[in-house]
Structure formats: C-alpha cells, structure tokens
N, C-alpha and C positions, 0 to 999 in steps of 0.2 A: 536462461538468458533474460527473461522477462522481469522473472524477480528484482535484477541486478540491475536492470535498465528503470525499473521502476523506484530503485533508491537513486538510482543519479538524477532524478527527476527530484530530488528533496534539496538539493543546492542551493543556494541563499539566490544566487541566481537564475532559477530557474522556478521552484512553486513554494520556495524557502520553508522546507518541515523542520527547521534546525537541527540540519546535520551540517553542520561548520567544523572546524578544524580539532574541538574535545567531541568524539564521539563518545553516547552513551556504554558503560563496561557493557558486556556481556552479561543476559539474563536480568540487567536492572528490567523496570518498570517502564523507562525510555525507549530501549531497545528494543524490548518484546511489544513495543508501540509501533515501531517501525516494520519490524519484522512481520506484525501484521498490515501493516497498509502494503507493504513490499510484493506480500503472497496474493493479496485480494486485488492488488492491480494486476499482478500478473496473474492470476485466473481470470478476469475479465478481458486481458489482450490474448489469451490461450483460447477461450470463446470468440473474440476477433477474427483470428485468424483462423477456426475450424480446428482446434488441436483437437485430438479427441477424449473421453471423458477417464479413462485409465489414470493421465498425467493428472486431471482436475480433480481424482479421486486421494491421488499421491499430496497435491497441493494440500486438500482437507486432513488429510491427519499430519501433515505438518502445521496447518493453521491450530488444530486442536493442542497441539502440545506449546504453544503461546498461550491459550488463552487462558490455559490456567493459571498462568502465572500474570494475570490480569482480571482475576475473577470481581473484585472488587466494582468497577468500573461498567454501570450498567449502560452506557450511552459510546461504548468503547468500539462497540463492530459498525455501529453505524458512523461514526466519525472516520473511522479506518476505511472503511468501505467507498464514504464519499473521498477519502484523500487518495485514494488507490482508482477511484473512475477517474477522477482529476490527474492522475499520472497517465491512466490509461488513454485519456484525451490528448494530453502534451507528448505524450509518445506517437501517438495514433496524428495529431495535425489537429485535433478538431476543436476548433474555436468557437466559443459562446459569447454572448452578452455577457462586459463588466461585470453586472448586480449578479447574476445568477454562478460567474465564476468565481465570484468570492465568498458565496454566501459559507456557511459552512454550518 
C-alpha cells in the first residue's frame, strides 16, 4: 500500500516526478527511477509506522532487482532516496521550510 501511495504522490499536482498522463513503458530507465523512489518511500513510511523488518527485507531485494537496470547512474539512490522522504513527508503531513523542500 505504501508503495502505491508513494507514486500517487509523483502527480503534477502534488511533488510533480513526471508521471502525467505518457507513463514511462516498463523496465525503461524512467520507470525503474520511479520504481525506486516508489520502494524507498515506502520503506521509510514501513519504518513510520513500526512495520517490521521481514517486509523491509522483502522491500530490499525488490529494490536490488531495479538497480541493476540503473547501474550507470551513480548519484541515482540518493536522488531516489531524497524524492521517496519527500513522498514519505506528503504522505506523513509533515511540512518543511520552502528552501529546504525543494532543494534536491
């Protein structure tokens, strides 16, 4: 559920990741971008909420089979990571200073 909650947080109107109306196909370069911000916001709101570590274990080797197909990209887990706290914030309520929520 986190997962799924954390891509509808990518809406033009909402933290705008450019998922508009052409989603990326499956297994491009785009998708498995999303696909990891998607999982790493939702292991950070599974930590929220006390899930326990079994499910955030499960998370990790579905994160592993993205990143191979993004090995290229060495600045790729930490851009993912910060757009997945940033989901996990808009999901969670939690509100920062302007500069600091849009830095990236």
């Amino acid at each position: 559920m986190f997962h799924e909650l954390v891509h509808s947080t990518g809406h033009e109107k909402r933290l705008k990741r450019g998922l508009g109306e052409r989603l990326a196909p499956f297994g491009s370069p785009d998708y498995s971008k999303e696909e990891l911000v998607a999982e790493l916001g939702s292991a950070f709101l599974c930590a929220a909420a006390g899930i326990s570590p079994p499910t955030i274990e499960q998370s990790a080797a579905y994160l592993d089979g993205w990143t191979l197909s993004l090995k290229g990209d060495i600045r790729l887990v930490i851009r993912a990571a910060g757009r997945g706290q940033r989901a996990a914030d808009h999901i969670r309520g939690v509100i920062f200073d302007a500069p600091a929520a849009a830095a990236e």
